[in-house]
C-alpha positions, 0 to 999 in steps of 0.5 A, a space after each residue: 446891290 448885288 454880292 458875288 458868292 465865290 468858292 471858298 478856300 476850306 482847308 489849307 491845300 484845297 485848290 477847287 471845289 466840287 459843287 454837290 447840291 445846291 440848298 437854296 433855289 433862284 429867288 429864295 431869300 438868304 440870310 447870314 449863316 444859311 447853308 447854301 451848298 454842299 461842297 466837295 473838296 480835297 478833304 471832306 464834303 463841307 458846306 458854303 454858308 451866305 456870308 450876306 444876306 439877300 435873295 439868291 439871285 442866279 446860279 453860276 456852277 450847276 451841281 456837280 460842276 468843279 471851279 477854283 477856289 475863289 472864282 464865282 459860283 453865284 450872284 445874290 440880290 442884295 436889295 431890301 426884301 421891303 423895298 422889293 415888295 414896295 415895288 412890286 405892289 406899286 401901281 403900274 403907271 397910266 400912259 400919258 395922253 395921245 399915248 398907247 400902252 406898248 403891246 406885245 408884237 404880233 408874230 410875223 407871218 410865216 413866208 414861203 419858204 426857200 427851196 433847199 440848195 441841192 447837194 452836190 453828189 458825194 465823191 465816189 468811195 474808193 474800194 479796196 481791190 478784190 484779191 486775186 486768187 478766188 479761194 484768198 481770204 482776209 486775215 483777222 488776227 485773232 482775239 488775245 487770249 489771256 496769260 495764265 494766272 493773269 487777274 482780269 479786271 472786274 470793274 474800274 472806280 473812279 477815285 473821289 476828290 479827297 481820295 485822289 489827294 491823299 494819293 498824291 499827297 502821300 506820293 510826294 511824302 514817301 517820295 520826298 521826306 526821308 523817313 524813319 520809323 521808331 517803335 516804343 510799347 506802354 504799359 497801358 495798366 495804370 491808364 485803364 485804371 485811370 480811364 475807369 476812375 474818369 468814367 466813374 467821375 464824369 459819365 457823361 464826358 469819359 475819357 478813352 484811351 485815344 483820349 489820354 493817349 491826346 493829352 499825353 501827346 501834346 504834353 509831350 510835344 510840350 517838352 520836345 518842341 522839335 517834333 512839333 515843328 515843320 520843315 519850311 524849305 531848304 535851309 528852314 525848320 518853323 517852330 510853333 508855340 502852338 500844339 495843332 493835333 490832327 487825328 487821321 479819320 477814315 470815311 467811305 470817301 476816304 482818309 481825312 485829318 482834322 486838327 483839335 486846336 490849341 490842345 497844349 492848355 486843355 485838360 483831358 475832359 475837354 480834349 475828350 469832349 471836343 474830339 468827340 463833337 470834331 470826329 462827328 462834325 467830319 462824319 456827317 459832312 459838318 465839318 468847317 474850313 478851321 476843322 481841316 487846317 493848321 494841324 502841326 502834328 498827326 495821331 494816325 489811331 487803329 485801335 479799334 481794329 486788331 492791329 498791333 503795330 502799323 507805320 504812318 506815313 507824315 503829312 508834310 509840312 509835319 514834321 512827324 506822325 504818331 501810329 498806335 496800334 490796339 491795346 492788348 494784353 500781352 506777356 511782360 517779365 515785371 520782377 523776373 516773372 512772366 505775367 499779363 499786362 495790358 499794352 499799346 505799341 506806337 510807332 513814331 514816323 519822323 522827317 529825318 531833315 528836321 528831327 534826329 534819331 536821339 529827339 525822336 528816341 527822347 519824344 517816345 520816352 517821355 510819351 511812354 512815361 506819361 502814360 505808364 504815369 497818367 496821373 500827371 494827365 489829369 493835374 
């Protein structure tokens, strides 16, 4: 019995594939879970796992061919290896008396060949009339020469699948969500006293701002259901009892965000662990269809960078996207005095259609009390 391998669908936007490299070669046995192809899609490189098991029969979509989600890509065998081999080591039946074995046709020999039809003579080519005047010469318009201060072009880059989504995703969001953008700053102090007590405690598992900054979001998605949410057409905000955290992860192909799941009633350690195995998964091409769908709010992070300050754009149908910058040191007045303090910078990017002005304002307060506040982080 034969089984169709399809493409799967192994994200929510993906519409087709890409097929990279094929890992399992025609006539090479499968089993359940083996790897039989990377795969590139609107988000990452993935690969396809045999969902059955038998041998791999045919190639359907050579390597580097695209198809659609759910359209065929190969056929596997199904027919029992032992009863292959049963088969294939039977003897092969006698011919019946006054019977001759079939044999291979001889080839034909070869006839006299036909003598080619003679082509009929080509029209006469039309020539253009010589100019009149002896001295005429035909004018060629001279080569564009280029404008001053103008940048010439040094090469032309094809853009990769994931790239060419997010460009076209991002368009549609600028172009069709009415953002607005809201900065809050932390006192970051208590919350690298906290991460250098965790690391203290846990070695082998210790948390990073990002990490704190996870827990201290969902916690505060907790209390403010609204930022939570997502836009479901006109008239329709679609609330979730779950909190789906996306992280935005840049790669050489381009931005990809995967999605933490259920981090409303996970404690920091396995916020911590699970992010780390997630960001890993993505990076080396790893990643599974449930790692790249379902998000229901973004953390956009440039902190390992010296950005302070950025604004994200929001992955619709999200509702809001959270950017944190570096934590710096900076001067703060604490008692009427100047001193240094450590501190992160986040900008709040919000669907004006489904969250207001006080809600987001209300979303930042209770984030920025939490960390200035991070023992509530660990409880």
């Amino acid at each position: 019995m034969s089984v169709d391998v399809v493409m799967p669908k192994l994200s929510d936007t993906m519409e087709e594939g890409k097929i990279l490299r094929w890992l399992k070669k025609p006539g090479e046995a499968v089993a359940v879970g083996d790897v039989l192809a990377e795969v590139e899609t609107d988000k990452a490189d993935m690969e396809i796992e045999a969902e059955a098991e038998g041998v791999l029969a045919k190639i359907l979509v050579d390597e580097g061919g695209s198809v659609a989600v759910g359209q065929k890509i190969a056929v596997l065998d199904g027919v029992d290896r032992r009863e292959r081999a049963a088969a294939k080591s039977a003897p092969a039946p006698r011919p019946a008396e006054g019977e001759s074995a079939a044999a291979e046709p001889e080839p034909a020999a070869p006839g006299p060949r036909r003598a080619a039809a003679p082509r009929p003579p080509a029209p006469p080519r039309a020539t253009a009339p010589r100019p009149p005047a002896p001295h005429a010469a035909r004018t060629v318009p001279p080569a564009p020469r280029p404008v001053a201060g103008e940048p010439r072009a040094a090469g032309r880059e094809e853009l990769s699948r994931i790239r060419r989504t997010v460009a076209r995703r991002m368009a549609e969001s600028k172009r069709e969500v009415p953002h607005f953008y809201m900065t809050v700053e932390a006192d970051m102090a208590e919350c690298a006293r906290l991460k250098a007590s965790l690391a203290a405690v846990r070695p082998d598992a210790a948390a990073s701002y990002t990490h704190l900054l996870l827990r201290a979001v969902a916690m505060a998605l907790a209390q403010h259901p609204r930022v939570n949410a997502r836009y479901a057409g006109e008239g329709a905000v679609e609330f979730s009892d779950d909190i789906h955290l996306g992280i935005a992860v840049a790669l050489e192909a381009g931005l990809i965000v995967p999605v933490l799941h259920d981090c409303g009633s996970k404690d920091v350690f396995t916020i911590a662990e699970e992010a780390r195995a997630l960001v890993e998964r993505v990076r080396t091409g790893k990643a599974g269809g449930g790692d790249l769908s379902g998000g229901t709010f973004t953390v956009s992070n440039l902190g390992m960078y010296p950005i302070e300050e950025f604004a994200a754009v929001i992955n619709p149908p999200q509702a809001a996207v959270l950017a944190t910058g570096a934590v710096v040191e900076r001067a703060v007045v604490r008692g009427g005095q100047v001193v240094p303090r450590l501190t992160l910078r986040m900008t709040l990017s919000s669907d004006h259609r489904v969250i207001d002005g006080a809600e987001a304002a209300q979303f930042l307060a209770t984030l920025k009390e939490l960390l200035e506040s991070p023992l509530r982080l660990v409880l």
